[in-house]
N, C-alpha and C positions, 0 to 999 in steps of 0.2 A: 373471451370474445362473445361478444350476444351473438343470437340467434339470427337475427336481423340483419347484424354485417357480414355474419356466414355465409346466409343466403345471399346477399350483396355484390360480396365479391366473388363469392360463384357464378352469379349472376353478369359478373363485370369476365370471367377467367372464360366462360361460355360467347359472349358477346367477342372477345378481341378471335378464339380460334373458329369462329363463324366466318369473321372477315379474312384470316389466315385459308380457311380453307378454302374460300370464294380467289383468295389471288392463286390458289394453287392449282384448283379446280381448271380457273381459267388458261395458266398458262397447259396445263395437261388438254382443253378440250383446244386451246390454237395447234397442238403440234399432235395429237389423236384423234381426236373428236370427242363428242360429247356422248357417244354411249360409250367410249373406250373409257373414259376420266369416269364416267359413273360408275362402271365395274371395277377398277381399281379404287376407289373411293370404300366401296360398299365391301366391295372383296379384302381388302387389306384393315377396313372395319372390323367387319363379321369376324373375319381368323382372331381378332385380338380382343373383341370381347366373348367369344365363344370360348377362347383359353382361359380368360378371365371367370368367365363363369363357371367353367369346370372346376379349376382350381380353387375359388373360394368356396362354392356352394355345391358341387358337385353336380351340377347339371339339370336340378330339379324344374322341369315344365310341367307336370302332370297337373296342374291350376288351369292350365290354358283353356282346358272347355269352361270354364266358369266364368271366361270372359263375354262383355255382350258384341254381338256377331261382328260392330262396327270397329272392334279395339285394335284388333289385328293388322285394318289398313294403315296403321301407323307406320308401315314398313311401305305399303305405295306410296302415300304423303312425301317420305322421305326420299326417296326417289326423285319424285317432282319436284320437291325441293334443292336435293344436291343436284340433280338434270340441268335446271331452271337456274339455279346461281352460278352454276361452270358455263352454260351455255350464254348468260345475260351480261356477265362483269367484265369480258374482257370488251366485248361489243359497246357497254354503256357506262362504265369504268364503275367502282368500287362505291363511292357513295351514294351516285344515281341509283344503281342496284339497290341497295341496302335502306335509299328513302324511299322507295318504292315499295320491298317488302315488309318494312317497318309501316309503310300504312297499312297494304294491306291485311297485315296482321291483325294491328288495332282495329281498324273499322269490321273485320269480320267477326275479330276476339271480342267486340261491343254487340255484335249481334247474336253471338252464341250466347254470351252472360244472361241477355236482354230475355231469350227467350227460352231461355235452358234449355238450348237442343244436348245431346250426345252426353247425358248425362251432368252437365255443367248445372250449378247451384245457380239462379237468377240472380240475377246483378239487373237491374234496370238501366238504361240510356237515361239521365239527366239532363239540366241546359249544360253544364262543365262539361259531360264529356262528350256531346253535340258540340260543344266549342270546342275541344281540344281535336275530333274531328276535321273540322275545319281548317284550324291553324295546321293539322299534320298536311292535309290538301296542299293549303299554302304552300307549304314548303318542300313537299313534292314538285308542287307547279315553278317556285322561284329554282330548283335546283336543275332539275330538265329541261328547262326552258332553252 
């Protein structure tokens, strides 16, 4: 198998337990709340890739200072993220949620490229992905509506 479809269906294997997690998420923040479901999210995480870590690679972080100071808040991000999609999906149901953060993904993922903040390689904003912008809007707007 190429390289390509690896990443693809990784790609595809990642995207379906997003939405799995988002209906689980939701039913756990209707019957706990939303910082109960984020601790058991994050806590039943942590314990299984903290074991995973140990066991294959023995636990090696001593790199972490070589990180730049911004890399770390990948663990608040995710937070607001898993917070944000427990507390959204059940209120605005599964797709609305997911066109919503699927734009604002891209329109922000188009301005980091654009301007190579946080380390990111410049990608410039063309007219295609100005339109393809657009068209995500649209369809933001036709599903919430």
């Amino acid at each position: 198998m190429s390289n390509f479809v690896v990443l693809v269906v990784t790609a595809v294997i990642g995207g379906i337990a997003v939405v799995l997690q988002a209906q689980f998420m939701g039913v756990m923040d209707q019957s706990l709340g939303t910082l109960e479901s984020v601790f058991i999210t994050y806590g039943s995480g942590g314990i299984l890739v903290g074991l995973t870590m140990l066991l294959l690679r023995g636990g090696n972080l001593a790199a972490w200072r070589t990180l730049p100071w911004y890399a770390p808040l990948a663990g608040v991000a995710g937070l607001i993220i898993v917070g944000s999609i427990g507390y959204v999906t059940p209120r605005l149901g599964l797709v609305a949620t997911f066109t919503i953060f699927v734009a604002a993904q891209f329109i922000f993922g188009a301005l980091i490229d654009h301007f190579g903040l946080l380390g990111a390689e410049v990608r410039s904003i063309d007219l295609s992905t100005l339109a393809g912008m657009v068209i995500v809007l649209v369809g933001v707007w036709l599903i919430v509506k």
